[in-house]
C-alpha positions in Angstrom: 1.8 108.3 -1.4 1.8 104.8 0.3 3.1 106.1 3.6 0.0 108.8 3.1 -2.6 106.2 2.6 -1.4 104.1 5.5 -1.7 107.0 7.6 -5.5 108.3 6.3 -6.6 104.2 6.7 -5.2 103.8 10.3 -6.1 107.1 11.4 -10.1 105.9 10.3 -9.5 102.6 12.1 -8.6 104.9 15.4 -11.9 106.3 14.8 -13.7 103.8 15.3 -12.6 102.1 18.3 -12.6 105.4 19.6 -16.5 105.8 19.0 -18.1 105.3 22.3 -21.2 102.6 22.3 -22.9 101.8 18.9 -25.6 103.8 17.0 -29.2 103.7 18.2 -32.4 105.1 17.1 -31.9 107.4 14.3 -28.4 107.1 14.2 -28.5 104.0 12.6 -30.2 105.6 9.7 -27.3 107.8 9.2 -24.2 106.7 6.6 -20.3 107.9 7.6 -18.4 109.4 5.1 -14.8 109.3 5.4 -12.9 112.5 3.5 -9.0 112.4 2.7 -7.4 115.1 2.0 -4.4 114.3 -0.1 -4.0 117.0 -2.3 -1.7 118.4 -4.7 -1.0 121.7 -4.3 -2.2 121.1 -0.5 -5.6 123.3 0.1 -8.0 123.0 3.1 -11.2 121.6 1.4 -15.1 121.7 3.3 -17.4 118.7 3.1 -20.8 119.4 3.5 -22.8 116.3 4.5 -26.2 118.2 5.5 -27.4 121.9 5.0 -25.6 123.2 8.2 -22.0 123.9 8.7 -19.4 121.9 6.6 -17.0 119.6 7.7 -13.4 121.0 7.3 -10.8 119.1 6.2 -6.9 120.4 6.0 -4.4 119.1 3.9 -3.2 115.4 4.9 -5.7 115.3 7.3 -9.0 113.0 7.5 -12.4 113.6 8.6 -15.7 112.2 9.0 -19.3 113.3 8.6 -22.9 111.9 9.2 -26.0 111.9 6.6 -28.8 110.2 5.4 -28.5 111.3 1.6 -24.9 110.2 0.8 -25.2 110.7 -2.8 -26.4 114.5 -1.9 -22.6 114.6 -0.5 -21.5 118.3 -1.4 -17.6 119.0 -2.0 -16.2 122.7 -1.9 -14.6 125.3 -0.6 -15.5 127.2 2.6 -16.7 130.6 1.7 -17.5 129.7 -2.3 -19.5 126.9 -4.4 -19.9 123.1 -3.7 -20.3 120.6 -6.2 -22.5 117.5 -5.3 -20.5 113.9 -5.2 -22.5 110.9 -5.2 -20.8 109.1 -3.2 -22.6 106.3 -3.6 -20.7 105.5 -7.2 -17.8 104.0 -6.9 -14.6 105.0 -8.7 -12.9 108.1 -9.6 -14.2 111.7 -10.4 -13.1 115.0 -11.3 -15.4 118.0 -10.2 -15.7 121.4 -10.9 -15.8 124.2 -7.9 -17.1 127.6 -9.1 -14.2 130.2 -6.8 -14.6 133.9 -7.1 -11.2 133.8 -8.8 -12.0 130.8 -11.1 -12.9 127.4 -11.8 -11.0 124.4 -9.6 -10.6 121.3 -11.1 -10.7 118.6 -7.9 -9.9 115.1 -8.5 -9.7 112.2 -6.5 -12.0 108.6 -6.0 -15.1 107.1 -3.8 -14.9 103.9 -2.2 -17.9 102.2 -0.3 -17.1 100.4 3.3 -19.1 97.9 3.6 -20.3 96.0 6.8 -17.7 98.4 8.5 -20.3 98.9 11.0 -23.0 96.1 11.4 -26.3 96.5 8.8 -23.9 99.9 7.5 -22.5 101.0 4.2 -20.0 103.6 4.7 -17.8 105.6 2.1 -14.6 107.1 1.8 -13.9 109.9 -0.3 -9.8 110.7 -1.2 -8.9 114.1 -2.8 -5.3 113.9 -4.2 -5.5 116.7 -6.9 -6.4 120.2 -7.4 -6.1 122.4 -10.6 -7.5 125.6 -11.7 -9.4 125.9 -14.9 -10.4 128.7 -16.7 
C-alpha cells in the first residue's frame, strides 16, 4: 500500500512540473482535484468535475480534473449514477453508487493541498475500496 501511495504522490508531483506556464484569467478561479484509484477489487471509476464528460480513472492510476464547485465533485461509474463528494471536507467517506445491478459501497478519504499552487487550494481524493450492497 506504501509502495502504491509513493507512486499516486510522485506521479502528481510529475504533473505539475509538467504543467506548462501558470494559470491566468479564469483559470485561476478553477480548483484541481487529484483522484487515486486504489481500489479493492480493482474497477475503473469516472470523476465528474463539471456537467460534461467525466474524468476516467483505471485501477492504480491517477488523474486530475478542473472546477470551480469542488464540493459539487461527483464520484461514479461511467454509464450509471454518481454520488456527490464534497471534497472540500476533509477525512474519510463511504458513498453509495446506484448500478443497474445494485448498490456499490465506495470508500476511500479527501485531503486538501494547500498553497500547492500559489493563492490555490487543491484536493486529492483516494479510493481504496469497493463493495456491493444490497
Amino acid at each position: 500500500m506504501k509502495k502504491r501511495l509513493t507512486v499516486v504522490l510522485l506521479t502528481l508531483i510529475g504533473t505539475l512540473f509538467i504543467q506548462p506556464g501558470s494559470p491566468v484569467g479564469a483559470e485561476k478561479a478553477l480548483t484541481r482535484i487529484y483522484i487515486a484509484n486504489l481500489a479493492d477489487p480493482p474497477q475503473t471509476i469516472a470523476a465528474y468535475c463539471t456537467a460534461g464528460e467525466p474524468t476516467v480513472v483505471r485501477p492504480g492510476a491517477t488523474a486530475s480534473c478542473r472546477t470551480a464547485l469542488p464540493a459539487l465533485f461527483r464520484l461514479g461509474f461511467a454509464g450509471s449514477s454518481q454520488t456527490v463528494l464534497d471534497v472540500t471536507q476533509e477525512g474519510n467517506f463511504a458513498v453509495q453508487i446506484r448500478t443497474c445491478s445494485g448498490t456499490v459501497t465506495v470508500q476511500g478519504a479527501r485531503e486538501s493541498l494547500p498553497q500547492l499552487l500559489p493563492n490555490q487550494t487543491d484536493y486529492f481524493v483516494y479510493v481504496w475500496k469497493m463493495g456491493e450492497s444490497r
